[in-house]
N, C-alpha and C positions, 0 to 999 in steps of 0.2 A: 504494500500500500504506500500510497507519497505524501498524505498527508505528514504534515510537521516541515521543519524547516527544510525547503529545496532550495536549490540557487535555481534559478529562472532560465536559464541558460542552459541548464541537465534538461529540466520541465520539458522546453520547447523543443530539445532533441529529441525524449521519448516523446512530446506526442506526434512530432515531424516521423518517426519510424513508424507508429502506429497509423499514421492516416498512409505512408507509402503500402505499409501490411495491405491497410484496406484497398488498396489501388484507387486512392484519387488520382484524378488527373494532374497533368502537367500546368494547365491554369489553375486548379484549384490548390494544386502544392506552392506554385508562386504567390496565389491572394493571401494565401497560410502565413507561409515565411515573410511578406512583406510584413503582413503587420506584427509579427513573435520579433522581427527587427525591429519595429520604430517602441514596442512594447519595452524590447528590451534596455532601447537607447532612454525611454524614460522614467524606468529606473534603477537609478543608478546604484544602489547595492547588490542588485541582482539578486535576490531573497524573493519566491514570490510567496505577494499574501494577496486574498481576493481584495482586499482597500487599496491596493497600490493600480493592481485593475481596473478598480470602476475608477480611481482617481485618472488614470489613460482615458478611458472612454468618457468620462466628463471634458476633459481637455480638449481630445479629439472634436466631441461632438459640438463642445463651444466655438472651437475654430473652425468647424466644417458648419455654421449659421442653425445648430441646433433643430432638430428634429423637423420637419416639413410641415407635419399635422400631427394630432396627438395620437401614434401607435406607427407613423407611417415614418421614414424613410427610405435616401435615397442606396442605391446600389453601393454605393462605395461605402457608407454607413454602413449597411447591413454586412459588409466584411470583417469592418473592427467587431461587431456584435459579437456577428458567428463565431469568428476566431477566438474571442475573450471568452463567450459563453461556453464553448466547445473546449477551450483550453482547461477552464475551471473545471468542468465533468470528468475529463480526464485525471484533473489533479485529485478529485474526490473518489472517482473509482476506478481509477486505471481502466478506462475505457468513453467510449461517448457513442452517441445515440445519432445515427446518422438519418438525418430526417427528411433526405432527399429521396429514399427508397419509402415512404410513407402516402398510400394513397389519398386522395383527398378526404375521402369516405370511409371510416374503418368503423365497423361493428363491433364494439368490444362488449367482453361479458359484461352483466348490468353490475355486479358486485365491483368493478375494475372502472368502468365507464367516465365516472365524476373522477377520481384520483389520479388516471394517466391523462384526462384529458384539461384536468386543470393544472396538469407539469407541464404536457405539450404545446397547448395553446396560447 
């Protein structure tokens, strides 16, 4: 498990293996490592905690003119997301939930219904 003190830098290796394992793409490994770089460059002990994260993505999204409409942004936004968001699940359980194989509509059992759908959504 990774939980506890990682350098950021270990972090973004294992989860840069772990998404080659799953066979992302060659763009998708780029939009990955782009932002696990700029993540990395800002900050500067290289320790990661989830606070030093949303501190990035607050940054980010102030200099990128802040959210579009309230739930919505643009493309380039939703990469820092994804990649913070995905990087964290990783850190929690050595592994992340790839939600582009997810079809729009899924039946789940009624007991399961409300709990994965208000993680997912």
């Amino acid at each position: 498990m990774l939980k506890g003190n990682i350098r950021l830098s270990e972090l973004c290796g294992k989860f840069e293996e772990a998404l080659i394992k799953r066979q992302y793409g060659v763009d998708s490994l780029y939009r990955y490592r782009n932002v696990m770089t700029k993540l990395q460059a800002f900050i500067a002990d290289d320790i990661y905690t989830p606070e030093a994260c949303a501190a990035f993505l607050s940054d980010k999204m102030t200099k990128m003119g802040g959210f579009n409409e309230k739930g919505r942004y643009s493309k380039s936004q939703m990469y820092y997301v994804r990649t913070v968001r995905t990087l964290e699940e990783y850190y929690l359980y050595e592994s992340f939930f790839r939600r582009k194989n997810v079809p729009e509509a899924v039946n789940w059992p009624t007991q399961f219904k409300e709990p994965i759908e208000s993680f997912i959504l």
